[in-house]
C-alpha positions as MATLAB code, in Angstrom:
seq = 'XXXXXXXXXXXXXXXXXXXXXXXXXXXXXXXXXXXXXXXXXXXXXXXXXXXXXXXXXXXXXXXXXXXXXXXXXXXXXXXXXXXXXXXXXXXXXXXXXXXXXXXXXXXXXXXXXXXXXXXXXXXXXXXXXXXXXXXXXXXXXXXXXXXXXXXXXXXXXXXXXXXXXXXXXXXXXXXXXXXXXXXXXXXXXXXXXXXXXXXXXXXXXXXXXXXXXXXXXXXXXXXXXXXXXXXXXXXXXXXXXXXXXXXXXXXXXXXXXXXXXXXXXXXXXXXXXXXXXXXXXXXXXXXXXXXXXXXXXXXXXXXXXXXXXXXXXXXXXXXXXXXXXXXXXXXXXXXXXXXXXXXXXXXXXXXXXXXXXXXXXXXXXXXXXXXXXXXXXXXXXXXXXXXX';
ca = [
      -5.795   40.391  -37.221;
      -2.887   41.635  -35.074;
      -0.795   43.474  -36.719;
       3.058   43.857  -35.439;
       5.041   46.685  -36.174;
       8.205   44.976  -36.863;
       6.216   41.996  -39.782;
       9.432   43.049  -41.358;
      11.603   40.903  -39.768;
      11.665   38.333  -42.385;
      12.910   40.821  -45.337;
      15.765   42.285  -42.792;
      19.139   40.629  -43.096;
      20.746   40.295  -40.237;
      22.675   42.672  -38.808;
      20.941   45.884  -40.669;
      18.702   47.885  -38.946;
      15.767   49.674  -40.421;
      12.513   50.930  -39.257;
      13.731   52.553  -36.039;
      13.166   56.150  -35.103;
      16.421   58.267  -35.070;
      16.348   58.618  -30.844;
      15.807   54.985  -30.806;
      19.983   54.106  -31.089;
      20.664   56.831  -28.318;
      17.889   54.501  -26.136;
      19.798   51.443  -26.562;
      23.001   53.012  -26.104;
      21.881   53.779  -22.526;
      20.119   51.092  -22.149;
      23.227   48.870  -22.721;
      25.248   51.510  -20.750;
      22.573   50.789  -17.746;
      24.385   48.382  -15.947;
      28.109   50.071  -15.841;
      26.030   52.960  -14.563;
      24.049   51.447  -11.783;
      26.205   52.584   -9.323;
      26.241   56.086  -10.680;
      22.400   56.381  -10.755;
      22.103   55.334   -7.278;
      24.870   57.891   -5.514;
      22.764   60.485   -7.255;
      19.270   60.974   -5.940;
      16.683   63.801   -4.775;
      14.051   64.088   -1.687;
      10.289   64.509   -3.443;
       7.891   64.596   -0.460;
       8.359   60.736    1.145;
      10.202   59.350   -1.927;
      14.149   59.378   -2.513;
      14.263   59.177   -6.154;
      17.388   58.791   -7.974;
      19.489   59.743  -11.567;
      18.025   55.761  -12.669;
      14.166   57.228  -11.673;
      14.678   59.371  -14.334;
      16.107   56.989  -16.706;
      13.112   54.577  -15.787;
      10.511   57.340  -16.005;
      11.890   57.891  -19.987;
      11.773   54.307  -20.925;
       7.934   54.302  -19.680;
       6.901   57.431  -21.504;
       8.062   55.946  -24.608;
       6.327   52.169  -23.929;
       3.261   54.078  -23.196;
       3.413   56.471  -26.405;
       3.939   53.363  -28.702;
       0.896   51.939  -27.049;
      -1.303   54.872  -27.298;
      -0.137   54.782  -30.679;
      -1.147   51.458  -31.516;
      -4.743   51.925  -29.974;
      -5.502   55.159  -30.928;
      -3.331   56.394  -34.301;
      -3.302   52.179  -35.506;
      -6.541   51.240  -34.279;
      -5.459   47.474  -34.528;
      -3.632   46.012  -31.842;
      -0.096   45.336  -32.070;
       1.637   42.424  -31.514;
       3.861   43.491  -29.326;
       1.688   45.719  -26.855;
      -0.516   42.588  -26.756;
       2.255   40.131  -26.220;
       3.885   42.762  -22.955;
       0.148   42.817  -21.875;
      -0.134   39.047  -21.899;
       3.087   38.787  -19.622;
       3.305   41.484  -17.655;
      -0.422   42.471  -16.718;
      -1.358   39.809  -14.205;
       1.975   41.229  -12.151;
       1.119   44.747  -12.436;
      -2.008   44.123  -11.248;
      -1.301   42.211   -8.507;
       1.726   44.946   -7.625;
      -1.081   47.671   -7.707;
      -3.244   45.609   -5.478;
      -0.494   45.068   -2.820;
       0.588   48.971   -3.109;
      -2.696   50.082   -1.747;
      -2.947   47.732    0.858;
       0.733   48.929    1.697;
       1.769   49.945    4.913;
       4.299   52.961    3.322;
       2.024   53.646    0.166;
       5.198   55.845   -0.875;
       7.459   52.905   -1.153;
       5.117   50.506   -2.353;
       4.277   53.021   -5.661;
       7.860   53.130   -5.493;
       8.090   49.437   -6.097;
       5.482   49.414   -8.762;
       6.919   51.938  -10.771;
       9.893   49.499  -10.640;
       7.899   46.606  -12.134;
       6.341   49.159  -14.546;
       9.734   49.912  -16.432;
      10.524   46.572  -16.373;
       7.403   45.501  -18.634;
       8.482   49.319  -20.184;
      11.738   47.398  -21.520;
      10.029   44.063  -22.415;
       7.978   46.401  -24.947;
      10.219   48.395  -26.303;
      12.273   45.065  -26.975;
       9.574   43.402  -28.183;
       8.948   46.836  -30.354;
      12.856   47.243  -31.717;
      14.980   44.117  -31.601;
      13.554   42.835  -34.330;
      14.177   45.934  -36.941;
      18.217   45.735  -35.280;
      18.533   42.405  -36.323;
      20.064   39.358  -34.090;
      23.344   39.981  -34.812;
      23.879   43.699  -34.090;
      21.102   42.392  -30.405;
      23.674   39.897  -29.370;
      26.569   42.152  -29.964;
      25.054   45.165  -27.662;
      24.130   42.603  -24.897;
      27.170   40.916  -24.824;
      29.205   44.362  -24.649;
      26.701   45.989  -21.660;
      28.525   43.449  -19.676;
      32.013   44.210  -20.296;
      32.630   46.781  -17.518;
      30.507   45.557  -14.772;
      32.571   41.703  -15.794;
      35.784   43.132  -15.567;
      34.945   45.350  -12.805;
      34.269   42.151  -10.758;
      37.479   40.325  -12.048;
      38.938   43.519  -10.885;
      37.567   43.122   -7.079;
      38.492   39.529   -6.746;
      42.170   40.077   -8.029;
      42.793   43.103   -5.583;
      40.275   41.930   -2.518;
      38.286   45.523   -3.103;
      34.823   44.199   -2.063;
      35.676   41.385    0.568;
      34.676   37.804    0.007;
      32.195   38.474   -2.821;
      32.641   40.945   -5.475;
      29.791   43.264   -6.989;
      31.039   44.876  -10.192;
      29.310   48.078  -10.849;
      26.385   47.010   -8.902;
      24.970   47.724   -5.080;
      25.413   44.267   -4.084;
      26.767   40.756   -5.243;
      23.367   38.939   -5.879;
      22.199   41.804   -8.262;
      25.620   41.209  -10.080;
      25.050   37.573   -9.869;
      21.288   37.661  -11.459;
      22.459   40.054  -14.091;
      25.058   37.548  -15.198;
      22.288   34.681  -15.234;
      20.388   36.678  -17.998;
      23.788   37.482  -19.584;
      25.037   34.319  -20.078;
      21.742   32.524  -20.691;
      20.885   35.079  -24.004;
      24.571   34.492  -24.966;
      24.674   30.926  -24.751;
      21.112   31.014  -26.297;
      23.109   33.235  -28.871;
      25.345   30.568  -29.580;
      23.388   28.028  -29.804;
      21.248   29.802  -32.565;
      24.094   30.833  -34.234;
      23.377   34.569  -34.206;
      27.077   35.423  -35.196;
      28.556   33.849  -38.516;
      32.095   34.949  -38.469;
      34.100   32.686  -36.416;
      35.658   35.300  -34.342;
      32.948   37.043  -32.836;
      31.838   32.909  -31.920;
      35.204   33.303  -30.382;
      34.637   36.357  -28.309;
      31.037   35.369  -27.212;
      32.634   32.522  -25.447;
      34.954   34.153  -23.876;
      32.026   36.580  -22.482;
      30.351   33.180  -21.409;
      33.542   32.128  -19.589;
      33.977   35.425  -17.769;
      30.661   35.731  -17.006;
      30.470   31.895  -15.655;
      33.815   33.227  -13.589;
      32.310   36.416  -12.058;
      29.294   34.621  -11.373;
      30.998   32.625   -9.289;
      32.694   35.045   -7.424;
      29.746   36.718   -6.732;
      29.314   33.891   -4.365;
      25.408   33.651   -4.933;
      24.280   30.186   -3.933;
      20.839   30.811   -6.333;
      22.491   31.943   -8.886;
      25.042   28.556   -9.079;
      22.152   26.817   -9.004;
      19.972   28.811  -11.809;
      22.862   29.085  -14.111;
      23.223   25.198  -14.315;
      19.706   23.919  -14.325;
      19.694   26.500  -17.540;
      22.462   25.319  -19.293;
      22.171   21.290  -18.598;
      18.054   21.897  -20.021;
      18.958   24.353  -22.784;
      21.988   22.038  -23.857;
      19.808   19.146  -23.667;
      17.238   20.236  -25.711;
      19.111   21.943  -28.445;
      22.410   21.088  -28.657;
      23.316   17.608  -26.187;
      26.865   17.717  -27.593;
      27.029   20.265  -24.907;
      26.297   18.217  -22.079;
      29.980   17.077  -22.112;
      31.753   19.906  -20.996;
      28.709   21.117  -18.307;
      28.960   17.591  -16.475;
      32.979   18.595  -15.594;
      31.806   22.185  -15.348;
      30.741   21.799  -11.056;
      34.183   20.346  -10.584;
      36.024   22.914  -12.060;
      33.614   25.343  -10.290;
      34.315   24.333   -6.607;
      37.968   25.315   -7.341;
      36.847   29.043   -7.607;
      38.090   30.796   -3.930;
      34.686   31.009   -1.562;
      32.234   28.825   -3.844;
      33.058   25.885   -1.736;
      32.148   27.394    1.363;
      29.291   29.335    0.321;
      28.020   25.386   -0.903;
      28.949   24.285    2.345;
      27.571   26.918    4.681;
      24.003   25.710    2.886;
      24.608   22.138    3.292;
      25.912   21.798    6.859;
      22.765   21.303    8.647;
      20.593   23.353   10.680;
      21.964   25.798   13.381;
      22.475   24.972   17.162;
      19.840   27.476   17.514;
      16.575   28.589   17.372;
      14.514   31.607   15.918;
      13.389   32.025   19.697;
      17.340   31.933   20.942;
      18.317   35.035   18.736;
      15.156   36.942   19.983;
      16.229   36.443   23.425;
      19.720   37.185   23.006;
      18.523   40.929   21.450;
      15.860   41.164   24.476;
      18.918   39.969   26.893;
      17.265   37.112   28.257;
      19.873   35.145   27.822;
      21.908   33.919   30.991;
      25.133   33.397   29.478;
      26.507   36.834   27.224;
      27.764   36.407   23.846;
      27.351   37.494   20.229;
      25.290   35.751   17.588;
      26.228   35.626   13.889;
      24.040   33.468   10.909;
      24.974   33.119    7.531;
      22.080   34.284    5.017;
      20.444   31.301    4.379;
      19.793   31.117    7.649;
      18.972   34.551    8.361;
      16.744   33.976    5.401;
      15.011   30.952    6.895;
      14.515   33.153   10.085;
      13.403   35.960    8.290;
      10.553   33.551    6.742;
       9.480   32.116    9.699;
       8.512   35.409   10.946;
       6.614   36.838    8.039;
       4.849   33.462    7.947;
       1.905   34.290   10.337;
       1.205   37.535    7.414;
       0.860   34.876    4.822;
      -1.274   32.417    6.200;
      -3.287   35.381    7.824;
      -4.087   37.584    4.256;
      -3.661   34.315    1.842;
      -5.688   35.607   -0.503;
      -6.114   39.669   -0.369;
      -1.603   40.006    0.808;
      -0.621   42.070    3.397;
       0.451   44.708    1.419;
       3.585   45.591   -0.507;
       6.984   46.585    1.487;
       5.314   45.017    4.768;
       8.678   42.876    4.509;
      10.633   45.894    5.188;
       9.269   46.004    8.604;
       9.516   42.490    9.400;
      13.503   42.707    8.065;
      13.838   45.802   10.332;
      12.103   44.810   13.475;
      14.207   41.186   12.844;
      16.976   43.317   12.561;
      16.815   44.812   15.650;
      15.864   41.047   17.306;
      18.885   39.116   15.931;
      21.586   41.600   14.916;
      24.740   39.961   16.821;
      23.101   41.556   19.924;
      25.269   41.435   23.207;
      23.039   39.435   25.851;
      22.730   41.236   29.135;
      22.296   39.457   32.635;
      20.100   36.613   33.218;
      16.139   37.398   33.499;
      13.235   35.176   33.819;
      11.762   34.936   30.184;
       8.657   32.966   29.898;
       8.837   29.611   28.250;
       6.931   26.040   27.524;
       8.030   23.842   30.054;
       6.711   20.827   27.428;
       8.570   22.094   24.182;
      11.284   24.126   26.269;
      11.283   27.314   23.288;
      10.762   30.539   24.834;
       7.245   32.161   23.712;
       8.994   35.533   24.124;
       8.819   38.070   20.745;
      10.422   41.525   21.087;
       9.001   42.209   17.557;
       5.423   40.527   17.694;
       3.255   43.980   16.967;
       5.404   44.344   13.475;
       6.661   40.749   12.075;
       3.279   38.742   13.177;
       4.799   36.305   15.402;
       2.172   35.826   18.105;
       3.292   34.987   21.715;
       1.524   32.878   23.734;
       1.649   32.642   27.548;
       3.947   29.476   28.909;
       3.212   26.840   31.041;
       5.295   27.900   33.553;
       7.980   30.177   33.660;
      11.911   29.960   34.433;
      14.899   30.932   33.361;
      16.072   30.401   29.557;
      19.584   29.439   29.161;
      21.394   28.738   26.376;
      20.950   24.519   25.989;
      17.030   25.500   26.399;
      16.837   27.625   23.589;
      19.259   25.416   21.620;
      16.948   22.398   22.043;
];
């Protein structure tokens, strides 16, 4: 029989919280605190051998010590498995397995155990959730979540008001689509919240909607195409399944939406088509093959797309076995170098398919995969060939 170490959940009212070990609050605390602090833990780091670890290493490193103590405790001290080590197992072994598999096939071992430590503190958190929520009760869980994203919220409203981070604000994080996926697991346990009616008293409804609200707004502003997207498939499901009433405000909810500053042209730089040109085109303009000069600028998505097409020969070459975690960071910074708004030189002869007119030259072949093969002939590129 598995045996969980929170079976009391059914005698707790909600809202009390028994059963936890006195250093337990102080974890949460931080753990809540986590994201205003992201920022923080990142400016502060320390050289050990190939690694750059930082404050949030240290953080991490905690939150796995105590996962792994409560499931040496289970195996060894309980001798019955616990729910909730078996449940974290369930989920999170077939990644960490496959993580550990792609760190020693790694190119940079130190990065890639870098990277797995990473997914390692993540599964750290799902246990210790899995281990504590329950003895908080849901009510005193919703209420911590929903205030860990006050600051980083705010800080975003913040950067949008006064223009402090550009087009696309970032709150207390590195970058906007880290701010934007935080808010997508905000909102969605908030709304889920809701839904479930974790809060009774009708003004802490009041001020979980108002979270939802500014979190829908920052999300926006964060301008992150995937996470517009994520956020709405959530809600229309989750509304439609539990609560269709709810369907009424979402269907006027991607009007409202497009009159946000910047989500309309972050929706229409992914709509407008294809570039004028190709992967081939920015390789030559960073090799300066290119007979008219210039600069070249993409948006991300297709950057992305670019970025894709040049890992692609890895994939289809290791399909099975991988070709090893962090290999992407060499095919982003050999890319880099290719298509980085490069200034094209003077005219060369670059070889190229007279029958499909795209020029088989790769200034990054030995590290992204793309394999060159000789042309049919060779001449000149020019812009309208590698455009075509």
């Amino acid at each position: 029989m598995v045996q969980s170490g929170s079976d009391s959940i059914a005698k707790t009212p909600l809202g009390i919280a028994t059963g936890l070990p006195p250093f337990a609050w102080g974890i949460l605390a931080l753990i809540a605190l986590r994201p205003s602090l992201d920022v923080i833990f990142a400016s502060v780091t320390m050289q050990v051998g190939a690694l750059n670890l930082s404050a949030g290493f240290l953080f991490n490193l905690l939150l796995v010590g105590l996962a792994a103590a409560i499931a040496v405790n289970a195996a060894l001290v309980h001798r019955t498995p616990d729910r909730a080590v078996v449940t974290t197992l369930i989920i999170w072994a077939p990644m960490l397995v496959a993580a550990g598999i792609a760190a020693a096939r790694s190119p940079v071992p130190a990065q890639a155990l870098q990277v797995l430590f990473n997914y390692l503190s993540y599964a750290a958190v799902s246990l210790l959730a899995l281990t504590w929520a329950p003895h908080i009760g849901r009510e005193r869980l919703t209420m911590l979540i929903a205030a860990s994203g006050v600051i980083p919220i705010l800080t975003a409203l913040f950067q949008a008001a006064t223009g402090g981070a550009g087009t696309r604000v970032m709150g207390t994080f590195p970058h906007p689509n880290i701010l934007a996926f935080f808010l997508l697991i905000y909102v969605a346990f908030l709304f889920h919240a809701q839904v479930s009616a974790y809060l009774q008293s009708a003004g802490a409804r009041l001020v979980l909607w108002l979270s939802i609200a500014l979190g829908l707004l920052a999300l926006l502003l964060t301008g992150t195409r995937a996470g517009y997207a994520g956020m709405f498939v959530f809600l229309f499901l989750y509304a439609a399944l539990r609560r269709p009433i709810y369907l009424i405000p979402l269907i006027i909810l991607p009007p409202l939406a497009l009159l946000v500053p910047g989500v309309l042209d972050r929706i229409s730089d992914a709509t407008s088509g294809p570039p004028v040109f190709t992967y081939d085109y920015l390789v030559s303009v960073a090799r300066g093959d290119i007979a008219d000069s210039g600069y070249v600028a993409v948006d991300s998505g297709t950057w992305r797309r670019y970025l894709w097409e040049s890992a692609w020969p890895w994939v289809t070459s290791h399909p099975c076995s991988a070709a090893g975690s962090r290999r992407s960071r060499i095919i982003r910074a050999s890319s880099s170098r290719c298509c980085r708004t490069a200034r094209a030189r003077s005219s060369r002869t670059t070889p190229i398919c007279s029958s499909c007119s795209r020029a088989a030259a790769s200034c990054c072949s030995a590290s992204c995969g793309r394999i060159s093969r000789l042309p049919c002939r060779t001449r000149p590129i020019s812009r309208s060939d590698a455009a075509s």
